[in-house]
N, C-alpha and C positions, 0 to 999 in steps of 0.2 A: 504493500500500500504506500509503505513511504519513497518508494522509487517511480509509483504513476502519480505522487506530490511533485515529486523534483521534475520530471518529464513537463506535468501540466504547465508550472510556473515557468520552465523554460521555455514553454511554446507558446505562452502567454506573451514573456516578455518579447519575443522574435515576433509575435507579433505588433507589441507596442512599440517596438524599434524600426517595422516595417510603415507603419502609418505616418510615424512623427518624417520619417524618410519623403515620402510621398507627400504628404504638407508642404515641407520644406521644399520639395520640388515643383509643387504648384508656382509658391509665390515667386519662384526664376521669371518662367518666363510671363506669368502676370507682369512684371516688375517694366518686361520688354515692350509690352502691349502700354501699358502705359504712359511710357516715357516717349514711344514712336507718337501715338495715338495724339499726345498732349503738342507734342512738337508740329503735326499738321493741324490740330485745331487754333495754335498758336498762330496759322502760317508763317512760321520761320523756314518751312524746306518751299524754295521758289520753283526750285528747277524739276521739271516732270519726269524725267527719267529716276529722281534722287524723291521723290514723291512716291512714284511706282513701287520702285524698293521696299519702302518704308511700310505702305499698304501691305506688299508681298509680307513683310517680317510680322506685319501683326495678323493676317491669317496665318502663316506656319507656327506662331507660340499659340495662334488659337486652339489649334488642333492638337497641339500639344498639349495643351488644358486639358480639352475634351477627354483624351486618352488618360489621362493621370488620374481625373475626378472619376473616371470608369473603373483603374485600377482599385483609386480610395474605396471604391463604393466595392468592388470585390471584398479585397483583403478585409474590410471589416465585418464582412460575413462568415470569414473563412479561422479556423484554429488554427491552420498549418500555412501560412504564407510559402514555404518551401514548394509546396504542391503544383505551385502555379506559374512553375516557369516553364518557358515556353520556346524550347532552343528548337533552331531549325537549319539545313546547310544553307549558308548564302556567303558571298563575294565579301571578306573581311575589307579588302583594298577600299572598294565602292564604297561600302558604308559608311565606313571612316573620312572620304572626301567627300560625302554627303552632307554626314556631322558639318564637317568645317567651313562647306559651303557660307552654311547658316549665319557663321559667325566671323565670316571674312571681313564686312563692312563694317562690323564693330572693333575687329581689331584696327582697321585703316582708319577711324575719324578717332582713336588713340595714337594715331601713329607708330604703332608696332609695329615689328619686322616680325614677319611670320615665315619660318624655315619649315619646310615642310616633306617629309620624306620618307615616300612610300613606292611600294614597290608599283609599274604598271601593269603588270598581268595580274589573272585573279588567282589569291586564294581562300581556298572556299575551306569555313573552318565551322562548327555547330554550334551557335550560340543566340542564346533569347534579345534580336535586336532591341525590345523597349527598355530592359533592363542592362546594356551596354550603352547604350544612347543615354540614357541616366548616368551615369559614372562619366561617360568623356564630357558630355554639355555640363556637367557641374566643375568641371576643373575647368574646361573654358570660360566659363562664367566667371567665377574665381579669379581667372586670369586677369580677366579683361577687369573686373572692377574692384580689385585690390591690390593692382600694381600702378607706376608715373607712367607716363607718356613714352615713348620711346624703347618700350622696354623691347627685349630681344626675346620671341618665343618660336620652341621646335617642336614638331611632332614628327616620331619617329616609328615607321615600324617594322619590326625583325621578325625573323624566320629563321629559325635553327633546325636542328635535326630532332633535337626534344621541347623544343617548346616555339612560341610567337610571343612577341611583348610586344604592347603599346607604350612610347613612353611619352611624356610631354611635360617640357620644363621652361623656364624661363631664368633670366639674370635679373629680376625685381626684387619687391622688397624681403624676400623672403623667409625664412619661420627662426623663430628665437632657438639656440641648440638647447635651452633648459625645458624647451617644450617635448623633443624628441622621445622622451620615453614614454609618454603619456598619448603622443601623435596619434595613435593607431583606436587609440580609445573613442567607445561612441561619446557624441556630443563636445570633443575637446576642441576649444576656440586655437586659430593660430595666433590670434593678435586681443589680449585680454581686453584690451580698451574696444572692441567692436561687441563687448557681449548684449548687446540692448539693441544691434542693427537686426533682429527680428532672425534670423541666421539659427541651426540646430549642432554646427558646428561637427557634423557627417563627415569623415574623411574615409579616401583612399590611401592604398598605401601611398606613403611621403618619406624623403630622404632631405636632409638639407647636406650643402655644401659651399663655404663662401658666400653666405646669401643667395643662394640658387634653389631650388624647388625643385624636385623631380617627383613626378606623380608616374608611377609606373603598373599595368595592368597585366600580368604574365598567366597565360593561359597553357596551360601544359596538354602537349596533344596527345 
C-alpha cells in the first residue's frame, strides 16, 4: 500500500509539473501576439510587407495557443501525463528550420547574429514534434528577451554514430556559476532579480562557460 502512496504522489506531482509547464508556455507566445498586435494598432509598422509579417507572427502564436490550451485541457484530465506523447518518424533537419523560421525576425530587429548549422539532407529521427517544438521555442524565447543587442547566437546540429544533439548557445549575458548546481532543478530562476517577471523558471539542460549558455538536447538513437 505504501509503494501505490509513493507511485500516486509521484504521478500527481508529474502531473503538477506538466501543467504549471504548459501555462508557462501559453503566456510565450500570448506575450508575441500582443506586442505585434499593439504595434499595428499603434501604427508604428508603415511598410506593408513588415505589416504582413507581423499579421503572419500573430496567426502562427495563435495556433500555437490553440494547441497548448488543447494540450492544458488534456493533461488535466489525465493521471499519467507520460501516456501522451506522441513520437512519430519525420525530417529532424526541417523541423528544426521550421522552428527558427519563426523566430528569424525577432532575432534581426535585436540585431543578433544568428549562426546556424544544420545538416541539408534529411534525417529522419522518432520524436513527439509539439513536445520538441516546446523545448527549442522556449530557449529561443529566452534568447531573444534576456540577452543586449548584438549578441552572437548558434544553432547546431550533430549526428554521430550513437547519438544527435541539438545545441544552441549564445555569448550574452549569461547564468551566475553559483547557480549551476541547482540549474537542472524544476522552477530554478537564472537571474534572481526576474523572479516576479511572471516566468516558472523551467529549464533545459544548461552549461555555463565565460558567460556563455549552452542549452543542449541529446537524443540517443
Amino acid at each position: 500500500m505504501r509503494i501505490k502512496s509513493i507511485e500516486k504522489e509521484r504521478l500527481e506531482e508529474s502531473k503538477k509539473r506538466m501543467l504549471a509547464d504548459l501555462s508557462h508556455d501559453i503566456k510565450t507566445p500570448l506575450t508575441t501576439i500582443l506586442g505585434y498586435s499593439k504595434a499595428l494598432y499603434d501604427e508604428i509598422v508603415e511598410d506593408e510587407e513588415q505589416r504582413r509579417r507581423y499579421l503572419k507572427y500573430i496567426y502562427d502564436k495563435s495556433i500555437r495557443v490553440t494547441d497548448l490550451v488543447d494540450e492544458l485541457f488534456m493533461f488535466s484530465k489525465l493521471d499519467n501525463p507520460d501516456s501522451q506523447i506522441n513520437r512519430l518518424d519525420k525530417d529532424l533537419c526541417e523541423f528544426l528550420r521550421q522552428v527558427i523560421v519563426e523566430y528569424y525576425e525577432m532575432f534581426s530587429e535585436k540585431d543578433m547574429e544568428l549562426q546556424i548549422d544544420i545538416p541539408d539532407n534529411k534525417i529522419i529521427y522518432w520524436f513527439d514534434e509539439k513536445l520538441l517544438y516546446r523545448a527549442i521555442s522556449n530557449i529561443l524565447e529566452n534568447t531573444i528577451k534576456y540577452n543586449p543587442v548584438q549578441t552572437n547566437v548558434f544553432i547546431r546540429f550533430k549526428k554521430s554514430n550513437e547519438m544527435i544533439s541539438i545545441e544552441i548557445g549564445d555569448d550574452g549575458t549569461g547564468i551566475h556559476e553559483d547557480l549551476a548546481e541547482t540549474l537542472f532543478d524544476p522552477f530554478v530562476r537564472g537571474d534572481k532579480s526576474r523572479i516576479n517577471d511572471g516566468g516558472t523558471g523551467l529549464v533545459l539542460e544548461s552549461y555555463t562557460s565565460q558567460q556563455t549558455v549552452w542549452d543542449e538536447l541529446s537524443m540517443f538513437l
